[in-house]
Wavefront OBJ file of the C-alpha trace (Angstrom):
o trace
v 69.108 132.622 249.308
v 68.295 132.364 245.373
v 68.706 129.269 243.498
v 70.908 131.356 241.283
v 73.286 132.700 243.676
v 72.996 128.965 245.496
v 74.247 127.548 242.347
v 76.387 129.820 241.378
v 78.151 129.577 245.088
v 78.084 126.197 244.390
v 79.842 126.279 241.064
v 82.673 128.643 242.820
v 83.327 125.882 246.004
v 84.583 123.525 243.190
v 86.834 125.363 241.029
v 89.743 125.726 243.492
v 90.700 128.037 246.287
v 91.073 131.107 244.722
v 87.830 130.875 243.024
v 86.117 134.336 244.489
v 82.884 133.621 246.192
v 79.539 134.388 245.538
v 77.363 136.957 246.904
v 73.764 135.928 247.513
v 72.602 139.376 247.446
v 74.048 139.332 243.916
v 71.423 137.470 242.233
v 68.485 139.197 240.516
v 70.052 142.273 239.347
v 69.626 143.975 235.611
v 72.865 145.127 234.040
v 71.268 148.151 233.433
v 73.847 150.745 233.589
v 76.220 151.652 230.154
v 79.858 152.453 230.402
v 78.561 156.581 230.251
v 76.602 156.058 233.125
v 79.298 154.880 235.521
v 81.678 157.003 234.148
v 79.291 160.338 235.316
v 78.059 158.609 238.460
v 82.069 158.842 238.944
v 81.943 162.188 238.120
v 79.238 162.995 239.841
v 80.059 161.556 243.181
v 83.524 163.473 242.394
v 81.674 167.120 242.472
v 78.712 168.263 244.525
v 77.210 171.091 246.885
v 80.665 170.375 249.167
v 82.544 172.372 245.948
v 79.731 174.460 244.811
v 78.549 176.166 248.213
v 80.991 175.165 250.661
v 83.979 176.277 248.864
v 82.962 179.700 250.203
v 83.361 179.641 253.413
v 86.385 177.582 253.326
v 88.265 179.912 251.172
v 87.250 182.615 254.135
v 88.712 180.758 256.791
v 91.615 178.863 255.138
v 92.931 181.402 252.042
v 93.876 180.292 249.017
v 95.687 177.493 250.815
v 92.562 175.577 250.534
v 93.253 174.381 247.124
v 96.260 171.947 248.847
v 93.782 170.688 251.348
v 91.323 169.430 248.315
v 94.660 168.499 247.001
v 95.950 166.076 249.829
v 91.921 165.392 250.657
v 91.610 164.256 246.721
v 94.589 162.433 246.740
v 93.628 159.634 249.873
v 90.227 160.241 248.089
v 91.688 158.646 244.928
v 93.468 155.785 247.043
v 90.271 154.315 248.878
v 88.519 154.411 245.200
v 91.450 152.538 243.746
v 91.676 149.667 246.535
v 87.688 149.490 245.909
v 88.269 149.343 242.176
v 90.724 146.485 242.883
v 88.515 144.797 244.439
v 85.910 144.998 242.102
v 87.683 143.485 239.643
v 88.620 141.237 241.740
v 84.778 140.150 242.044
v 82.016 142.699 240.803
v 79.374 142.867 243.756
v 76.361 145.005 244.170
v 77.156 144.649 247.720
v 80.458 146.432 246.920
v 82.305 146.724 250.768
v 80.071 145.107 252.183
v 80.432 142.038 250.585
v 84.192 142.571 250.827
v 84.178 142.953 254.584
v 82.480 139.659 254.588
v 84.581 137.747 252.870
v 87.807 139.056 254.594
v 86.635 140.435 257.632
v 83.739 138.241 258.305
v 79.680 139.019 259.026
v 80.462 141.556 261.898
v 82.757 143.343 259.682
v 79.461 143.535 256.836
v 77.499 144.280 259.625
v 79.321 147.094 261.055
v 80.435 148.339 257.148
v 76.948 148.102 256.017
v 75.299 150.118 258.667
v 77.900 152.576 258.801
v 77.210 153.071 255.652
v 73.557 153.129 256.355
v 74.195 155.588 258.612
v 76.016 157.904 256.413
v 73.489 158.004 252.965
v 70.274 157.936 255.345
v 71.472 161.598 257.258
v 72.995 162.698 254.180
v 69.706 162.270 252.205
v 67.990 164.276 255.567
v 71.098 166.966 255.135
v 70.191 166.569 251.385
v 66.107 167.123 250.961
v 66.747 170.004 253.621
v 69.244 172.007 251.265
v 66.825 171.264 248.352
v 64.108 172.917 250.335
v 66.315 176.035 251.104
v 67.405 176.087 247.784
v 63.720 176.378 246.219
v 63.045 178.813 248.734
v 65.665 181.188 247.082
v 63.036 181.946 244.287
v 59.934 183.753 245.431
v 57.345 182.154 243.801
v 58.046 179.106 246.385
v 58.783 181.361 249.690
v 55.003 180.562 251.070
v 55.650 176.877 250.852
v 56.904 175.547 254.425
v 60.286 174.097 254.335
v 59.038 170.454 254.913
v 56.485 170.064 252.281
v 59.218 170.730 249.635
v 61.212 168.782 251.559
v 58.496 165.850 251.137
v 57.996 166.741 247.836
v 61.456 166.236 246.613
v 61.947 162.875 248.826
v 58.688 161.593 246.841
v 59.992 162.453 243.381
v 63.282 160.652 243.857
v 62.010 157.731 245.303
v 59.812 157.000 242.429
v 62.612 157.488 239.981
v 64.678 155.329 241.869
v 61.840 152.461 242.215
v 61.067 152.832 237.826
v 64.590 150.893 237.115
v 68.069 151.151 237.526
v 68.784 152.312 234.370
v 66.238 155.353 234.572
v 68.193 156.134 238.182
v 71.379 155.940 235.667
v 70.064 158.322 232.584
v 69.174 160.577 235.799
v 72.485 160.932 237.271
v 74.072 161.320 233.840
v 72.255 164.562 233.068
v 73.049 165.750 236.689
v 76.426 165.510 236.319
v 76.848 166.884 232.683
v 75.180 170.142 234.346
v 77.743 170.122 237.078
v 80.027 170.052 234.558
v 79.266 172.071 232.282
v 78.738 174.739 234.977
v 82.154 174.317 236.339
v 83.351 174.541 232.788
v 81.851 177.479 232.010
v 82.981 179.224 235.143
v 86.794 178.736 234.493
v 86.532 179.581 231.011
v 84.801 182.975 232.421
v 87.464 182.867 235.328
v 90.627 182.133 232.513
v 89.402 185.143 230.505
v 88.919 187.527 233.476
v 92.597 186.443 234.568
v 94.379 186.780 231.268
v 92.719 190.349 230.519
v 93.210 191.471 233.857
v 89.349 192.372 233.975
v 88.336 194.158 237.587
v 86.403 191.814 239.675
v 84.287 193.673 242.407
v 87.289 196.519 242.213
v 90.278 193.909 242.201
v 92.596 193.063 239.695
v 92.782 189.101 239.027
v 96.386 188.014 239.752
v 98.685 186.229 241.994
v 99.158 189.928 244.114
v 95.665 189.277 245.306
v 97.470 186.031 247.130
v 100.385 187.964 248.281
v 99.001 191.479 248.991
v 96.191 189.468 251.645
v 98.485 187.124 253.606
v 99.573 185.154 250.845
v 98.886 181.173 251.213
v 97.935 181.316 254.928
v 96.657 183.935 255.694
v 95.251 182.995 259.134
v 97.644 180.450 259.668
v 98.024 176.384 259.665
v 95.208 175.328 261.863
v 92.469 176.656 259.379
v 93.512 174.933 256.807
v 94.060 171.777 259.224
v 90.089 172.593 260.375
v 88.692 172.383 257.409
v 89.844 169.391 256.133
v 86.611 167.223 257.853
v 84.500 169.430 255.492
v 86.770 168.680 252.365
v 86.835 165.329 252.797
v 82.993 165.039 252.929
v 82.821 166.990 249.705
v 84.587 163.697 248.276
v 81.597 161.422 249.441
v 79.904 159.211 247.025
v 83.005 158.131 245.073
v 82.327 154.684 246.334
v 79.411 154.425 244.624
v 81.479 153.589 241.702
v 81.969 150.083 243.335
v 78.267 149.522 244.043
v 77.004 150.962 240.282
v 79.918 148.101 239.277
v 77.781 144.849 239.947
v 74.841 146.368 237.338
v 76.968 147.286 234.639
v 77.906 144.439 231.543
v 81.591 145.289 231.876
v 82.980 146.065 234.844
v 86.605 144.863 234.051
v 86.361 147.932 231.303
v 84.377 150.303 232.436
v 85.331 150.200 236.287
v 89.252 150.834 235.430
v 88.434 153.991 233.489
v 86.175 155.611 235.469
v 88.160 155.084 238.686
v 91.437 156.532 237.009
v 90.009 159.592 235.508
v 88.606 160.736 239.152
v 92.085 161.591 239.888
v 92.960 164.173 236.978
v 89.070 165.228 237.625
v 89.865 166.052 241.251
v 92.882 168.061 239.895
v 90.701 169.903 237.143
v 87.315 170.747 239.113
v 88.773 171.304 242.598
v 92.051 172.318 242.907
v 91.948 174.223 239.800
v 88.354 176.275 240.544
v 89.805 177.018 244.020
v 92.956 178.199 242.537
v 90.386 180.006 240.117
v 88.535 181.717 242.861
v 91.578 182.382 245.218
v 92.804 184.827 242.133
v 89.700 186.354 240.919
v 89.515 187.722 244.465
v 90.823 188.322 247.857
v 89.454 184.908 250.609
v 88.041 187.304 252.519
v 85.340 188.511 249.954
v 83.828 185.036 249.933
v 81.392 184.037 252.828
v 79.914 180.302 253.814
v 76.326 181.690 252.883
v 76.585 182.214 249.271
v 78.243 180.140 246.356
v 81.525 181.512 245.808
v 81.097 181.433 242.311
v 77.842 183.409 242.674
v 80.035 185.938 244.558
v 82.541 186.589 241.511
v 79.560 186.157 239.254
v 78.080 189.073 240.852
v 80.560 190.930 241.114
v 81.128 191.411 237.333
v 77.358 192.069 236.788
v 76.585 188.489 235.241
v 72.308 188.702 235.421
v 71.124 185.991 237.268
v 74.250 184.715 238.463
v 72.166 183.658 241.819
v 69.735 181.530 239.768
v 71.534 180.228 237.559
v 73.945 178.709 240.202
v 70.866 178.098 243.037
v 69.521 175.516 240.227
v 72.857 173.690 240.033
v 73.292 173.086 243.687
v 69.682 172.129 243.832
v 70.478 169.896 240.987
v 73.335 168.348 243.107
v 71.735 168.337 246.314
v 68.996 165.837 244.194
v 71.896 163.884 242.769
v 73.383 163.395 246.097
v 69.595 161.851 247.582
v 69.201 159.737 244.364
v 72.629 158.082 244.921
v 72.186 157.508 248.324
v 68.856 155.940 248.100
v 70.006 154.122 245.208
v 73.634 152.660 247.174
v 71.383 151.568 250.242
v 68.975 150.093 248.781
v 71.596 147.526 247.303
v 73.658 147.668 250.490
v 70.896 146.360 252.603
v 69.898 143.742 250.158
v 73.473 142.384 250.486
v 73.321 142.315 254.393
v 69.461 140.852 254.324
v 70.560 138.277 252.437
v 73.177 137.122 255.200
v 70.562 137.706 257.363
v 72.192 141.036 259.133
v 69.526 143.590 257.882
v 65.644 143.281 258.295
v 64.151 140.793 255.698
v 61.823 143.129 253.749
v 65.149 145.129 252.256
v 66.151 141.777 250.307
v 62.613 142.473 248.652
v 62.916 143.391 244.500
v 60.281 144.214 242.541
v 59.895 143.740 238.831
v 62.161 146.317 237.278
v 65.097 143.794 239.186
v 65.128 147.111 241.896
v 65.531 146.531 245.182
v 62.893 148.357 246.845
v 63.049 147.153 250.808
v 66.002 148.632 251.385
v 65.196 151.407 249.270
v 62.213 152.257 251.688
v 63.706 151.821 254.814
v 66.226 154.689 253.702
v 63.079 156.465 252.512
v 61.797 156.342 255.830
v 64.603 157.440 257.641
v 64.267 160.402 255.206
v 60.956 161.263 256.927
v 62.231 161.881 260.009
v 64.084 164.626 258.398
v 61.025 165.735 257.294
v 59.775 166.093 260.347
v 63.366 167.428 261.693
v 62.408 170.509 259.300
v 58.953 170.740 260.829
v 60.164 171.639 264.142
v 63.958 173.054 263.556
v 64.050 174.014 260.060
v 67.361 176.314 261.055
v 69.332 173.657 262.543
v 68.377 170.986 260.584
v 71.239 170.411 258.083
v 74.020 171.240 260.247
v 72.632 168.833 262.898
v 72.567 165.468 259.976
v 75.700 166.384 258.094
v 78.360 166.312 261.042
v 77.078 162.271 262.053
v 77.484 161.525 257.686
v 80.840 162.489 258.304
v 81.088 159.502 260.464
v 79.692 157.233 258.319
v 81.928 158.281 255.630
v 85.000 157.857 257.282
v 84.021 154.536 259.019
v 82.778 153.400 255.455
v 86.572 154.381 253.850
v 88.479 152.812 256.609
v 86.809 149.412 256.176
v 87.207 149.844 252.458
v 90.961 150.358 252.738
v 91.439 147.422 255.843
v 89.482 144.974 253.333
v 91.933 145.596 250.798
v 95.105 144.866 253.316
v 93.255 141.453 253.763
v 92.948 141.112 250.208
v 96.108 141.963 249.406
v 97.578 139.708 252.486
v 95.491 136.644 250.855
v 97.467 137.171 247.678
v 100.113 136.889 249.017
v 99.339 133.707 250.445
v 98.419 132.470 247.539
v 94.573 131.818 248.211
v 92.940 135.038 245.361
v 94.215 136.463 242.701
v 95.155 140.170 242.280
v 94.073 142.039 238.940
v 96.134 143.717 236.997
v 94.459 147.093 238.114
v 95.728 147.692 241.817
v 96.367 150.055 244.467
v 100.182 150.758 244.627
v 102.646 150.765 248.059
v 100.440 148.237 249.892
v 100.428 148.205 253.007
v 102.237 151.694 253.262
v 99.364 153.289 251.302
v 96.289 151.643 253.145
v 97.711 152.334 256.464
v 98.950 156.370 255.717
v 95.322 156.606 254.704
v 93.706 155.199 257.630
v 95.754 157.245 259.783
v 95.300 160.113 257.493
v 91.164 159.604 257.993
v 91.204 159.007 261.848
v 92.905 162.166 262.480
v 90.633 164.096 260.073
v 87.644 162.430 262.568
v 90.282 163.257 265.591
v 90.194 166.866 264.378
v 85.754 167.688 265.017
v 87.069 167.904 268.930
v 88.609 171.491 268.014
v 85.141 172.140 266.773
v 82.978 172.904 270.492
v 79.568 173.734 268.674
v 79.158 171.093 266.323
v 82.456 168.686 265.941
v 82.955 167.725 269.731
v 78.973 166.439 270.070
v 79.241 164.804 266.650
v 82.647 162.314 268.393
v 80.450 161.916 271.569
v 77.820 160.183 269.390
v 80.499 157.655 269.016
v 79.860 155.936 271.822
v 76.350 156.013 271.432
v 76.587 154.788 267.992
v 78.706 151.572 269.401
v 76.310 150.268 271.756
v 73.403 150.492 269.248
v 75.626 148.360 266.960
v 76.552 145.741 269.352
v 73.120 145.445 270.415
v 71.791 145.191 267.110
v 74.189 142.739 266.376
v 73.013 140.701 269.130
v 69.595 140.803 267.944
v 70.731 139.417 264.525
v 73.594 137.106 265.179
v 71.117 134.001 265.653
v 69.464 134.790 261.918
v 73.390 135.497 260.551
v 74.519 132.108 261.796
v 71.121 130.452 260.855
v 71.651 131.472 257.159
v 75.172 130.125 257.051
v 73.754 127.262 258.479
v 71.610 126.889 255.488
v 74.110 128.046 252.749
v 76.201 125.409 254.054
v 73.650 122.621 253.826
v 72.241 123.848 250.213
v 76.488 123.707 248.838
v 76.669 120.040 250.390
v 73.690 118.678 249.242
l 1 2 3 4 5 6 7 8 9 10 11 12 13 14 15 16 17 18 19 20 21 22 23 24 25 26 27 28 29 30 31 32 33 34 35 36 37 38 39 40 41 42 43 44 45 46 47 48 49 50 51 52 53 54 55 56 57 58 59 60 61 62 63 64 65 66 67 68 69 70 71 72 73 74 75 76 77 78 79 80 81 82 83 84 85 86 87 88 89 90 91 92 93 94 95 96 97 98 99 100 101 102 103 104 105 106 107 108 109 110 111 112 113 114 115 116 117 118 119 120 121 122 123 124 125 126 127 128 129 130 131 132 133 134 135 136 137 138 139 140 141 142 143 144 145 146 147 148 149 150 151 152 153 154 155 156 157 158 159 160 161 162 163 164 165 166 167 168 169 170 171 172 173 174 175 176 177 178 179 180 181 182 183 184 185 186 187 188 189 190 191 192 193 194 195 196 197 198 199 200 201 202 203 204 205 206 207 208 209 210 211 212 213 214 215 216 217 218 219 220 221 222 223 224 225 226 227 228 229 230 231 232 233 234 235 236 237 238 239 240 241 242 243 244 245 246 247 248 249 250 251 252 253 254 255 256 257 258 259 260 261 262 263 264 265 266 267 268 269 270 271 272 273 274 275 276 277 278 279 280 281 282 283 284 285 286 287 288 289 290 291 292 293 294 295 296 297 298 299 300 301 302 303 304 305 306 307 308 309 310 311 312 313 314 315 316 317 318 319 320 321 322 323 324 325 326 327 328 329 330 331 332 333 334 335 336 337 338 339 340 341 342 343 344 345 346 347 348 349 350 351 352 353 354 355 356 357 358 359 360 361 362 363 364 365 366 367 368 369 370 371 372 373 374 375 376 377 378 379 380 381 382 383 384 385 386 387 388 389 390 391 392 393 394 395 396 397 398 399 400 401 402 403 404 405 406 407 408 409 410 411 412 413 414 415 416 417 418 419 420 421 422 423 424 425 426 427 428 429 430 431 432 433 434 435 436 437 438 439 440 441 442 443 444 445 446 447 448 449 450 451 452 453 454 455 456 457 458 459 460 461 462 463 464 465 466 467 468 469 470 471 472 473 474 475 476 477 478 479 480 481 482 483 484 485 486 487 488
């Protein structure tokens, strides 16, 4: 443990009870990120390849009814962001959940958030440098380049922007999401104007009859819609990050508040509104899971180089996506290896105040996924992304259980609950928990993919319980020791 954080734990034992605590894994940090930065890391956790590709295919199977699913999705989305945001200002952490969990749910519940979480970015960033790959190999000039070098290539570039400094890993997720945005932008303003002139798209006239004349809301029924809501709610992924980007900005108590509360109208905007978009431009049925739906009603009205134009903005989110979940681990892990839960070398910084162990260890994980494209380059990103949905969920439902602990401290008096808060607790955190669980529940109906994903569950428990065995004598030996250094 740092002097710093020593002190500063010290410092917090002897102003009262509901004096938060420190966070060890706190200490050493730059507040290198500006009030625009958060606010588009918000953003851009709020919009990636899960609207921009997979919208097709969901459209296909669940008809225009898909814009209630991002709806609902968005909506329990927006709840598990607010309890973090609560809890932020509560006490700004670079640890974000993690930390929470182990103040309120004690050093098995870090261990098991922080892992899970692990879990989640390092197969996402696999899913992530394997859609960057197929996404250069869209344009000729890099079809003769196997899969996993650009896969390496793209894992190397990242790495060293996230090692420069946090606030060059900032400036570089700001201009990723103003392209997302602007792209979306662009797309409904095209989308408004083909709608209000009635312009043919691909031989259909824009308009609510292309709802009603093709099955209307449901076409294939509830259980679509129902099906696809495990794929919806991983298009949400990353708005946590908020919470972690929170311990490395000046202001959180400003800056957290406004970026949290403008996801919501965000989700409404980008989402629901392109779906809505998309369902009247043309019939669900025209739209297929292998191509960008808004590259399909590009297309269809001639637009030149509607393909390219939209394969560089998924590639540009796909590289978003990997630089926020090496960034979030890498500050994650230097949390838990400062309680002594996660290997040493990830509580390692170097000079730009970075945290580079943990930063590495995700890296490596990300080679294995380089070498998962070596020798199954087709089955590669469906294989990763199904066991991130499990880290995702497990990740949210510890988020919203630490707030019910927070929230049940309050009300005995021992913290303090900021003015920002979560609303209905505990109805909310508890509809949401259930709501998530039976979103995981739902992968059984899913035999090819879904069902094997839940029976890595149990697979996934026993490497955490024996992991925690082999770290439970270093966890208890650093309390030991941040014990002795407060009493002394």
């Amino acid at each position: 443990m740092s002097k710093d954080a020593v002190d500063t734990a010290g410092a917090a034992s002897r102003t009262g009870a509901t004096q938060s605590p420190a966070d060890a894994g706190d200490a050493g940090y730059s507040k290198g990120l500006k009030a625009r930065h958060v606010n588009m890391i918000a953003i851009g956790g709020a919009i990636g390849t899960g609207l921009f590709l997979g919208a097709g295919g969901r459209l296909h199977d669940a008809g225009p009814a898909l814009a209630v699913a991002y709806l609902v999705c968005g909506a329990f989305a927006f709840f598990v962001v607010r309890a973090l945001g609560e809890l932020v200002l509560y006490r700004p952490s670079s640890g974000s959940f993690v930390s929470y969990a182990r103040e309120f749910l004690g050093e098995k519940g870090a261990y098991v958030a922080g892992w899970m979480y692990f879990l989640n970015w390092s197969t996402t960033g696999i899913a992530d440098i394997t859609a960057i790959a197929l996404y250069t190999h869209y344009w000729s000039f890099f079809t003769d380049i196997p899969q996993w070098v650009l896969a390496l290539i793209a894992l190397a570039v990242v790495l060293a922007v996230n090692l420069i400094s946090v606030k060059i890993f900032g400036e570089m997720e700001f201009w990723f999401a103003i392209i997302k945005v602007a792209t979306l932008v662009g797309f409904m303003l095209i989308g408004i104007f083909l709608l209000a002139t009635q312009h043919e798209v691909g031989g259909h006239t824009p308009g609510p009859g292309l709802v009603t004349d093709h099955g209307g809301l449901l076409p294939h029924g509830m259980m679509p819609v129902v099906l696809v809501m495990q794929g919806v709610i991983f298009a949400y992924a990353a708005l946590e990050l908020v919470g972690v980007a929170a311990g490395e900005t000046e202001e959180p108590e400003k800056v957290v508040p406004r970026a949290v509360n403008s996801i919501m109208w965000r989700v409404g905007v980008f989402y629901v509104g392109s779906v809505v978009l998309l369902a009247l431009l043309l019939p669900g049925s025209v739209y297929t899971a292998d191509q960008s739906p808004f590259v399909t009603v590009l297309s269809k009205i001639g637009v030149p180089a509607a393909g390219d134009v939209m394969n560089l903005v998924v590639l540009t989110a796909a590289m978003s996506s990997l630089n926020s979940g090496l960034y979030s681990t890498g500050r994650i892990l230097r949390s838990m290896a400062m309680a002594g839960s996660a290997p040493r070398f990830t509580a390692k910084m170097n000079r730009s105040q970075v945290p580079y162990g943990g930063i590495l260890l995700t890296c490596a994980v990300c080679v294995l996924g380089v070498v998962l494209n070596y020798l199954m380059p087709s089955q590669a990103f469906e294989i990763v992304l199904n066991v991130a949905s499990l880290g995702i969920i497990s990740t949210w439902v510890i988020i919203m259980i630490c707030h019910l602990m927070f929230v049940r401290r309050a009300k005995e008096g021992l913290v303090t609950r900021p003015s920002f808060r979560l609303r209905g607790s505990p109805v909310t955190e508890i509809v949401t928990i259930a709501f998530l669980l039976a979103v995981l529940g739902l992968m059984w109906n899913d035999p090819e993919v879904g069902r094997k994903t839940l029976l890595l569950v149990p697979l996934i428990a026993v490497l955490l319980v024996a992991g925690w065995f082999g770290v439970r004598r270093r966890v208890t030996k650093t309390q030991d020791e941040e014990l002795n250094g407060l009493t002394k």
